[in-house]
N, C-alpha and C positions, 0 to 999 in steps of 0.2 A: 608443368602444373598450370591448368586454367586459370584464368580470372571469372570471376562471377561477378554479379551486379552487388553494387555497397551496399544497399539494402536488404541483399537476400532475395530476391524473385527469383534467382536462379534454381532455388530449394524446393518452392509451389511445382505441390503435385496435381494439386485440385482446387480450388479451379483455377484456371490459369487466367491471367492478367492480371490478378490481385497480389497485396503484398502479404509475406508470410504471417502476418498477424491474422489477416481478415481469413486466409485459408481452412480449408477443410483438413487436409492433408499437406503435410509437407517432406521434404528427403531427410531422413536423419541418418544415412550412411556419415561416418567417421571417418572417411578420407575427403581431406579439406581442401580448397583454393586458396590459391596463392594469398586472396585478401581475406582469409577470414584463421580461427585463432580456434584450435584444439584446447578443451579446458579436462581437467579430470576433475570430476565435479563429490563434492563432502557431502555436501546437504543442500535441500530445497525448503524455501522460505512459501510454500503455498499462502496465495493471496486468501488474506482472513474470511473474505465471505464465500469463497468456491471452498477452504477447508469445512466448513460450517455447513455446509451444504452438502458437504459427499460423505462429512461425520451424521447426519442426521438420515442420507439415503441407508448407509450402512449400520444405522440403530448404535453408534459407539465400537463396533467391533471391527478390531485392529485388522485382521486378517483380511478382513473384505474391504477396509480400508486403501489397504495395501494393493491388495486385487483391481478396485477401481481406479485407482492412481497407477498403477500399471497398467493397463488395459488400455485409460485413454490415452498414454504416450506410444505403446505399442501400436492405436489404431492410427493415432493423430501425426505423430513424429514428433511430439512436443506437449508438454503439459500445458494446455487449455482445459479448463472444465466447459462442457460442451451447454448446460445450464447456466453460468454467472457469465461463461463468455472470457474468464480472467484467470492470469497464470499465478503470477507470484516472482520470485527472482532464487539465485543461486550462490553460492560458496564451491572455489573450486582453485586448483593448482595449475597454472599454466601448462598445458603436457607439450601441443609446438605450434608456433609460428607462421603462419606464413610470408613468404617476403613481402609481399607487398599489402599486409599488414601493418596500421599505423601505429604511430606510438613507442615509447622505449619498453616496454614488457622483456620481461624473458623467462626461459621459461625453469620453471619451479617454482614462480613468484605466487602466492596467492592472494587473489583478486574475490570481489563482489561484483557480479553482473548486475549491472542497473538497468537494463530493457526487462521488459516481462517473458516469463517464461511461455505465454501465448505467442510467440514470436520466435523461440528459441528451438532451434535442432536440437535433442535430446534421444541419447538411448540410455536404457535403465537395465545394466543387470541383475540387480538386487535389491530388493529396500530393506536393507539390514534393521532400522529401528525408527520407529513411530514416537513423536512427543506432542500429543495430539492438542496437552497446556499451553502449547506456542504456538501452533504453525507448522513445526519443521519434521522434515524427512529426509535421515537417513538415508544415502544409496549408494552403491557402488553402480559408477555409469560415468557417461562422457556425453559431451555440449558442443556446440559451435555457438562463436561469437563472430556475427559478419564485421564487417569494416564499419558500418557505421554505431556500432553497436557501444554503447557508454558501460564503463564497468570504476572500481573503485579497489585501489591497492588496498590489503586491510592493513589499517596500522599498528605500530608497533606498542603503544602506549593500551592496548585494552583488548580483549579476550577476541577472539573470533565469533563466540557465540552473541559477545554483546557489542561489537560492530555489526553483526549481521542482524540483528533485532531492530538497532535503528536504520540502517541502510536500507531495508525491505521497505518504509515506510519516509524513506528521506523525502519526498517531494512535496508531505503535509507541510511539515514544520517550516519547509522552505517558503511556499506559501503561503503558508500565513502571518511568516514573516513580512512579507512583502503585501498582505492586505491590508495589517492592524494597523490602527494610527491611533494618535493620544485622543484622549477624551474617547473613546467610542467605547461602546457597550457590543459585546459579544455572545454569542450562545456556540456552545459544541455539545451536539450529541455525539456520544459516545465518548466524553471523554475521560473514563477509564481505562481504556485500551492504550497502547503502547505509542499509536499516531495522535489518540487524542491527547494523553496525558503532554506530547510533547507542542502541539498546539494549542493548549491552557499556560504551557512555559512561556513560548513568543508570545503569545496574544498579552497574557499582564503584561512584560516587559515593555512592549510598544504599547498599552493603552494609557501608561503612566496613572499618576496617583488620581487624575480626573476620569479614566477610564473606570469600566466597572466588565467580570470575565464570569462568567453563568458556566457551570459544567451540568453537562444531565448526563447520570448512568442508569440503569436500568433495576437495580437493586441496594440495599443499605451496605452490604460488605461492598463493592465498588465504589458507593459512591465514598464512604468514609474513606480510601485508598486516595480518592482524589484529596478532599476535604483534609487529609493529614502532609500533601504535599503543599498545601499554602499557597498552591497556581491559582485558584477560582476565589473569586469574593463569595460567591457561593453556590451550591451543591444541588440539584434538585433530584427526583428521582421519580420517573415516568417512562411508560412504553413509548418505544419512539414510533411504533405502528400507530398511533391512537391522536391525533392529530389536536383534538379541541384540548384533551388533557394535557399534552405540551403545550399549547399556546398558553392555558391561565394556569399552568405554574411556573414558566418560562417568564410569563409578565408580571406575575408576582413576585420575582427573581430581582424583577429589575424597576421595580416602583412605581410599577404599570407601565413602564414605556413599553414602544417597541425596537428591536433589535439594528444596529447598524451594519451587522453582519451575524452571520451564522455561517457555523463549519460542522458538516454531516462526514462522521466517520464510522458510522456503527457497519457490521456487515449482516445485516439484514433487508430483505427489501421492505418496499411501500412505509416509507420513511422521508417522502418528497415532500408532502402537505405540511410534514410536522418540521420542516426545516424550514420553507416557505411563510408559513403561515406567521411565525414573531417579528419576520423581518417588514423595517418601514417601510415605506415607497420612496425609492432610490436608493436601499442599499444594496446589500451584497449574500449572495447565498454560494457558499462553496460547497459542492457534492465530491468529496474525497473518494466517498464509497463505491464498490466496484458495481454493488447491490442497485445503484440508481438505474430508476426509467428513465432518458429522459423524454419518454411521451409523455408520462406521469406526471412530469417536471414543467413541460410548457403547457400542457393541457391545463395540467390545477394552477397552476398561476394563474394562469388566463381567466378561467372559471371563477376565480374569487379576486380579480380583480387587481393582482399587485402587479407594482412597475418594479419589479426587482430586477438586477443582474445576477446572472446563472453562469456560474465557472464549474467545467467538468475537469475536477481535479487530473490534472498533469502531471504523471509522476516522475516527471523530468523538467527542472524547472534549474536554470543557471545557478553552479556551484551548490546544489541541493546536497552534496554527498558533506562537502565540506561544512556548508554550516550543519548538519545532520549533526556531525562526528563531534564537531564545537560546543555544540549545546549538552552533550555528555562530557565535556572538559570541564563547562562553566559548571555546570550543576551538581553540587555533594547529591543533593535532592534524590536528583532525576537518573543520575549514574549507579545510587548504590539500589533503588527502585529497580533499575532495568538489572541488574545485576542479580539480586532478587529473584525477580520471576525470569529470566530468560537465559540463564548461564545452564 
């Protein structure tokens, strides 16, 4: 049995030198090296803005759904949507090992792949069912996970469906754990959605009773969903495309100041200006979204003038799965919510 490289180069079919992410094509044959890990894979957790975008090429209709989602792992060797650039992640039963494969795994164990699936060897023999309200697809198929590749045991305490709802999205919440601090005033666009809702959880928590936490969704039934979780001091409701109409009612939000941070999770694009434009000079702008330019992103800053910092959300960010899984422990809230919409 070979060894391959820990990263996977040894998979790049096109072009060569690059790693399997940035690839064109990659091997997705199902006979594995020694360091990488055979998964029999449930379901794919497609990345929110590439589903959004291949449900809108295909007018809603499931079939062609299916079809295009086949098609580009057949072409590609991997789920990348070849528009947003972005995979999504996986649910899957360990099928076998390689030796020199790290970790204690074994196999029948079921795991969450944490790298994207723009990265992932993938073959698909069937996509048995579409749930097109989440994200997720059905398949019967099989995965490689190389060595270097992060995955997460599902645990025992709570549904497969609703660890795989938060773990698709673990490196928002992780984040923003790690940006908010007390007293500071925050904005999330999009935070209706499953990464924002849970980035309005950490942000109050850390901005303490001094802090003040701004949510914007895009319609009244989303945003009351925020507004009846008690994350956000308050609610707004704007295009996140429409950048002035974000800024004065995002500033009206917050008693005309402006923003010490802002966290962009919607998955749509040309949503740069409207995340940029609340925040002060010298805060902080986090782009979660898979949706972001970031030419859009330094150009308009520049253009209007702001000294902000620009973090390209990481969806790998230290012990991200754990506090993920955590904050559906801590929360009645936010647990019987995801439970709700994603079970």
């Amino acid at each position: 049995m070979k060894k391959g490289c820990k990263y996977g180069t040894h998979r790049v079919i096109e072009p060569q030198g690059v790693l399997p992410q940035a690839a064109q094509k990659i091997d997705n044959d199902m006979t594995i090296y020694s360091n990488e890990m055979l998964i029999d894979v449930i379901a794919l957790n497609i990345d929110s803005a590439s589903f959004h975008q291949i449900e809108q090429a295909c007018d809603g209709d499931e079939d062609k759904i299916k079809a295009m989602i086949k098609g580009i792992v057949d072409e590609r060797g991997k789920m990348q949507n070849p528009v947003t650039g972005s995979g999504g992640m996986l649910i899957g039963t360990v099928k076998e090992i390689g030796p020199d494969f790290p970790g204690n795994l074994k196999v029948g164990d079921k795991i969450a792949t944490l790298v994207s699936l723009s990265l992932t060897p993938l073959k698909i023999n069937e996509i048995t069912k579409i749930h097109p309200e989440i994200d997720k697809v059905e398949i019967d198929g099989t995965a490689i996970l190389f060595e270097s590749g992060i995955y997460a045991k599902l645990p025992d305490d709570m549904s497969e469906a609703l660890a795989l709802a938060a773990l698709d999205v673990a490196g928002a919440p992780a984040q923003a754990a790690k940006l908010a601090r007390p007293g500071q005033s925050i904005l999330i666009l999009g935070a209706s959605g499953k990464s924002g809702i849970m980035c309005a959880y950490e942000a109050k928590k850390r901005v303490g009773p001094t802090g003040r936490v701004v949510g914007m969704a895009s319609r009244e039934a989303t945003a009351q969903k925020v507004r009846d979780t008690g994350f956000c001091h308050e609610v707004i409701i704007a295009d996140a495309a429409k950048p002035m109409e974000v800024l004065e009612k995002a500033l009206a939000a917050n008693n005309g100041e402006e923003f010490d941070l802002a966290i962009n999770v919607v998955n749509i694009p040309n949503t740069e200006m409207s995340t940029i434009l609340p925040v002060k000079n010298g805060g902080i702008v986090y782009f979660f979204s898979m949706a972001t330019s970031f030419t859009k992103a330094a150009l308009g800053a520049e253009g209007v003038g702001k000294d902000v910092t620009m973090i390209i959300g990481n969806g790998y960010t230290k012990d991200h799965a754990e506090i993920t899984l955590e904050v559906l422990r801590e929360s009645d809230i936010l647990r019987q919510l995801f439970e709700k919409s994603y079970q």
